[in-house]
N, C-alpha and C positions, 0 to 999 in steps of 0.2 A: 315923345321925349319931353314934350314940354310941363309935362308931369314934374318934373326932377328941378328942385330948387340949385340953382348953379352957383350961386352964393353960398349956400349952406353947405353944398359939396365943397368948394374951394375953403370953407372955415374949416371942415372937417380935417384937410390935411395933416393937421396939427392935435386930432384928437385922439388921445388913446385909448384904447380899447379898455370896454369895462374889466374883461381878467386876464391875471396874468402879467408876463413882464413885459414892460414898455421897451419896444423895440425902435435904435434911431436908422430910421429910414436913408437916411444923409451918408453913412457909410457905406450902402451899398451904390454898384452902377447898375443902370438899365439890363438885363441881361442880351445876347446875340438877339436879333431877328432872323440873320445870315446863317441857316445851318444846314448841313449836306440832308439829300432828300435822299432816302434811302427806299427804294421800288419795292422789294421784298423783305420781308425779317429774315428771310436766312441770310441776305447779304449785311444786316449789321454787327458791327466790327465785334468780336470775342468779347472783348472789357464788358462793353454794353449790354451785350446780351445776358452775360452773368448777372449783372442789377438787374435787369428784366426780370430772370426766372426766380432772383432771390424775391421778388416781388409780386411772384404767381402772376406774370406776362407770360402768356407760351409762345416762344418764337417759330413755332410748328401752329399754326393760324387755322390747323384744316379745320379742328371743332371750334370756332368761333365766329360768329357774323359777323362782326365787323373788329377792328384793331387803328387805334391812333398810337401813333407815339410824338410827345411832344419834347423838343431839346430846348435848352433853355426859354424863351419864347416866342419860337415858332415853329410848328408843327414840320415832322421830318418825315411822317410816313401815314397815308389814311389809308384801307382797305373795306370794302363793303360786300360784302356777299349774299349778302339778303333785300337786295335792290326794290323788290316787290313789297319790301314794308317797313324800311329803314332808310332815312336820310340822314348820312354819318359826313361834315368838315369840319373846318373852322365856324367860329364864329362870327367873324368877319365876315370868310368867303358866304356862309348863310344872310347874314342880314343885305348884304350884295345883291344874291341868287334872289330871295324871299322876301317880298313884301311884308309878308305874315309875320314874321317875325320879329320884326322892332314889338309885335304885343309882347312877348315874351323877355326885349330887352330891358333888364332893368327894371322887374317891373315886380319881383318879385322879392329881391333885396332893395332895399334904400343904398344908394350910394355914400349917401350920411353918418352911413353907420360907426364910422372909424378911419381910423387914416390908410386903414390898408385894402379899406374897398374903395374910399375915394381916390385913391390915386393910383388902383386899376380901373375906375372911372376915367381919371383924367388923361390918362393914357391910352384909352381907347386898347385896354390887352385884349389878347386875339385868345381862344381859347379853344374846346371841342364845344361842338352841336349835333346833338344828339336826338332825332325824330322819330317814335315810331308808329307808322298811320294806325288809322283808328281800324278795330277785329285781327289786326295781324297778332300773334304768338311767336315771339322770334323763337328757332329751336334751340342756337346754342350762344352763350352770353357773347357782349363784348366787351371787351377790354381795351385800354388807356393806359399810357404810361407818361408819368409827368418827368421829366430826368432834370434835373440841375447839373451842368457842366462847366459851368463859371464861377470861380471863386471871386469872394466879396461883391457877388452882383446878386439882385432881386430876380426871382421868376413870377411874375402878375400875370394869371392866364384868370377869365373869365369864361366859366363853362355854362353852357346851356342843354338841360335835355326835358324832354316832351314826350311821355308816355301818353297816347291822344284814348281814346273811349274803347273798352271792350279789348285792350291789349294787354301785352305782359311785356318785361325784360328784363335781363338780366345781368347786371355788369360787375364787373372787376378792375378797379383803377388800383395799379401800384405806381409809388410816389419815390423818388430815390434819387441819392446824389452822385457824385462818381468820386473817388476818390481825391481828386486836384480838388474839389470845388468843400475846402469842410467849412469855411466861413458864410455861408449864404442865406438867405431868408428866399422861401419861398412862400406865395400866396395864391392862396386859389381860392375863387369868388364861384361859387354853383348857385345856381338857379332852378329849380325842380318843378315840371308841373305833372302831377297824374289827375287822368280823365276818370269818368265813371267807369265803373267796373272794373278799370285797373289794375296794373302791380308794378311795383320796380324795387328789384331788389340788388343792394349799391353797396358792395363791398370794398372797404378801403384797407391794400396793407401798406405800411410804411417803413422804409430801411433809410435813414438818414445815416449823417455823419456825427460826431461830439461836439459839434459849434453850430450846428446847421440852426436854424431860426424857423419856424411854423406855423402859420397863421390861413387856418381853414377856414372859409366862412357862407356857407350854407344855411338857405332856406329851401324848403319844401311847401307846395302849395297842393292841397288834396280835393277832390269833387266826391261824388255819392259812390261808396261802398270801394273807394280809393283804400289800394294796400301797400304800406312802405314800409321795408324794412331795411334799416342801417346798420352796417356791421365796422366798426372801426379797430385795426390790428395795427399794434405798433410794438415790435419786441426787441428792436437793436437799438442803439446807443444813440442817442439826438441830446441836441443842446437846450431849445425851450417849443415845446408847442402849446398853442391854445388855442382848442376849439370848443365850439357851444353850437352846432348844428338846431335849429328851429323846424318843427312841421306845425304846419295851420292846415288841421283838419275840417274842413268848413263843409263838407257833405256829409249827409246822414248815414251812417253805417262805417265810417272810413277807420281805420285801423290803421297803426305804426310800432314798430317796435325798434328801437335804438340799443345795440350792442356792442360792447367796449371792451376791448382787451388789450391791458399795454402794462409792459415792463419799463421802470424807472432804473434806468441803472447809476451807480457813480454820476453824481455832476450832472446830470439831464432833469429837466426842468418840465414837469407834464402838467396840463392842467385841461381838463376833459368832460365832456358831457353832451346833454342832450336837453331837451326842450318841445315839449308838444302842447299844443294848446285846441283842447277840444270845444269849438266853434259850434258844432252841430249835433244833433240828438245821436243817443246812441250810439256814440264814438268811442274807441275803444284804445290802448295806448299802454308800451311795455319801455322800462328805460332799466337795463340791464349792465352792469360793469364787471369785470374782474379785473384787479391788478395787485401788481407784485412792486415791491421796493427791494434793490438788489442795491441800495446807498442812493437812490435819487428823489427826489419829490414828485409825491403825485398827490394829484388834487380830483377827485370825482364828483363831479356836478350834476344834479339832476332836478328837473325843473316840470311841474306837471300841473295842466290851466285848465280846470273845468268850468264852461260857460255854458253848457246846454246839460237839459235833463237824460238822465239814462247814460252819461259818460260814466266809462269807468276805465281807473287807471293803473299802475303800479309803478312802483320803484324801488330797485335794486341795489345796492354798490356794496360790495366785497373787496377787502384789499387784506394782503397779507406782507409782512416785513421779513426778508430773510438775511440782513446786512445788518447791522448795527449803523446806526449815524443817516438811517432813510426814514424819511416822514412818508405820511400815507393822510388823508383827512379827507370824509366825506360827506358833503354838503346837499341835505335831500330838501326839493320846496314845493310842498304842496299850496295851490292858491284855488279857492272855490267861490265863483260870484251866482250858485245855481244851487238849488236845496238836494234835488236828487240826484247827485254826483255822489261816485265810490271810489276812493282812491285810497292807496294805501302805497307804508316805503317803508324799508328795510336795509339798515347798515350795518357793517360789524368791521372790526379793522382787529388781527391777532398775528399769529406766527403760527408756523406750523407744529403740531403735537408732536413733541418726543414719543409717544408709546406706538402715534403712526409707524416714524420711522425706525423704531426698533421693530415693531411686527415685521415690515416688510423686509426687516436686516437676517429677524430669523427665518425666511422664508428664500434665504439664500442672495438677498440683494447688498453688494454695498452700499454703504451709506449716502455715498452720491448718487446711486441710482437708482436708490428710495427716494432721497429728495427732490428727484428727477420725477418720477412717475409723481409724486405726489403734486408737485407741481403742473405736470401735465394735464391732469383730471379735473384741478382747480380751473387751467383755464379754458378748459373745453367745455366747463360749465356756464361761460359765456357768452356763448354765443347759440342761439336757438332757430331752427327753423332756415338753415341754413341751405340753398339749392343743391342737390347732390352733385351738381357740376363742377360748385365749387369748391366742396369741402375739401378737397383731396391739396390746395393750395392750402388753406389756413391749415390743415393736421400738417403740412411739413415745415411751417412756419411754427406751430408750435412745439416741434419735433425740436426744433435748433434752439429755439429758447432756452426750453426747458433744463437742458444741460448747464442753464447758467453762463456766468463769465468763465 
């Protein structure tokens, strides 16, 4: 720890984040630590569980290795069923248990980085930890659920997870408020590291509220022929998120691909992307978006760093307006300090084709259920390479979408 300049973290409290809106901290309070521990998912209470499954959480655990769920900031429920190759708590209670593990605290993101990672710094927030030994393949993913259940208060959770050499995993974190809680800011500080030969693949849906506040902040650290791919799903109604997820691919062969799918509706404030930076020969690197304006603003970021020979990259962002009075604007940056680098980006922002929806009208569909399927197809196009475990969650998220307000 004595890595971490304390000074610079305590200036930081004060800094805003490079995008996005500036969010005053001072209005929210600390959220609960104090929250009921619930043994089983099927003993949590109905309300809750509906945010869960809206969130592709299955509170039926049998296909899943392991299950956290966390109420506002403190963890209510751990389950591990894959003991033999999975080490699933807190983050606290790990660095506690684990010597090992302060290498991984903080070591990955700067605490500096903004006032919403220093002051889940300085609060020492407790978060998930997530380990899985080196040759293990877990069968069935796990899943995370971050819940907000206090109005006008912050949730600061600091996650850790460790995909160790020669493994694989699979996760599913949904992110959701409860109905009492629509003024809150939530932050969640992850820290990533995949070993050689690797995979971890990290699907995020999110169902907030119309005030809710979001502030993700994720890095990814990758070894030799490391595979990461990001899926970020956000299709109901929020008030402002911004995130800019980082992978630093620094082994030879490592691969990432970042995919984004989010609905701006009325009054919600999105601003979203991705960032890889290939470190090491041969690195390879996908930044993929779809998004729709239903009246809200969206902003799509993508950000692609060639420093070794033989990288090759791409970038994507597609948005389409179907509201009057929604902005859509995408922002592609390619940077190369290496000759033999391939990268290449592709924008487009429109609306949907009249003659689409008239085809589909004579082919016996109304017109809202042309606009619907048209819609659906657009945003199934975002998302690639998806585990078949999980798809079955994002098609029924994009199922509810698609119908619109």
């Amino acid at each position: 720890m004595s890595r971490i300049n304390e000074e610079e973290v305590r200036k930081a409290l004060g800094k805003k984040a490079a995008y996005g809106d500036d969010i005053d901290m001072e209005k929210y309070d600390e959220g609960e630590k104090d929250v009921e521990q619930i043994e089983s998912l099927e003993d949590t209470p109905d309300d809750l569980q509906k945010k869960m499954i809206n969130v592709g959480v299955d509170t039926d655990d049998s296909e899943k290795d392991g299950t956290i769920l966390f109420i506002n900031n403190a963890m209510s429920h751990c389950s591990n069923k894959a003991q033999d190759g999975l080490i699933i708590m807190s983050t606290q209670k790990a660095m506690e248990t684990y010597s090992w593990v302060k290498d991984y605290y903080w070591n990955a993101m700067d605490p500096a980085k903004d006032k919403y990672t220093a002051k889940t710094y300085e609060e020492k927030s407790d978060g998930y930890f997530i380990y899985v030994k080196p040759g293990h393949h877990l069968k069935f993913p796990v899943q995370t659920c971050m819940m907000l259940g206090q109005d006008k208060s912050v949730q600061n959770l600091h996650n850790i997870i460790v995909v160790d050499d020669d493994a694989s995993c699979d996760m599913i974190t949904g992110c959701t408020t409860v109905h009492s809680a629509n003024d809150a800011l939530h932050v969640g500080v992850s820290e990533m590291y995949i070993g050689e030969n690797s995979s971890l693949s990290f699907t995020m849906i999110h169902s907030w509220n119309n005030e809710t506040a979001v502030r993700p902040r994720t890095n990814v650290v990758m070894k030799k022929n490391a595979r990461y791919v990001n899926n970020y799903v956000v299709l109901d109604p929020v008030g402002t998120i911004q995130s800019f997820p980082n992978a630093y691919l620094n082994g030879e062969g490592a691969s990432c691909s970042f995919n984004t799918m989010c609905i701006a509706h009325e009054n919600s404030n999105i601003d979203t992307g991705g960032c890889a930076i290939l470190n090491a020969p041969n690195t390879g690197a996908e930044i993929l978006s779809r998004n729709i304006s239903y009246g809200g603003r969206m902003i799509a970021r993508g950000r692609l760093i060639g420093n070794a020979p033989g990288a090759k990259a791409h970038l994507e962002c597609k948005s389409i307006i179907l509201k009057d009075g929604g902005m859509t604007q995408a922002i592609p940056e390619l940077e190369a300090s290496c000759a033999d680098v391939e990268m290449t980006h592709e924008a487009a922002v429109g609306k949907i084709a009249q003659e689409q929806i008239e085809y589909l009208m004579s082919r016996g569909l109304t017109e809202d259920e042309a606009v619907s399927m048209i819609v659906r197809g657009f945003l199934v196009g975002g998302i690639k390479g998806l585990p078949a475990n999980l798809q079955k969650e994002i098609d029924a998220a994009i199922e509810k979408a698609s119908e619109g307000d």
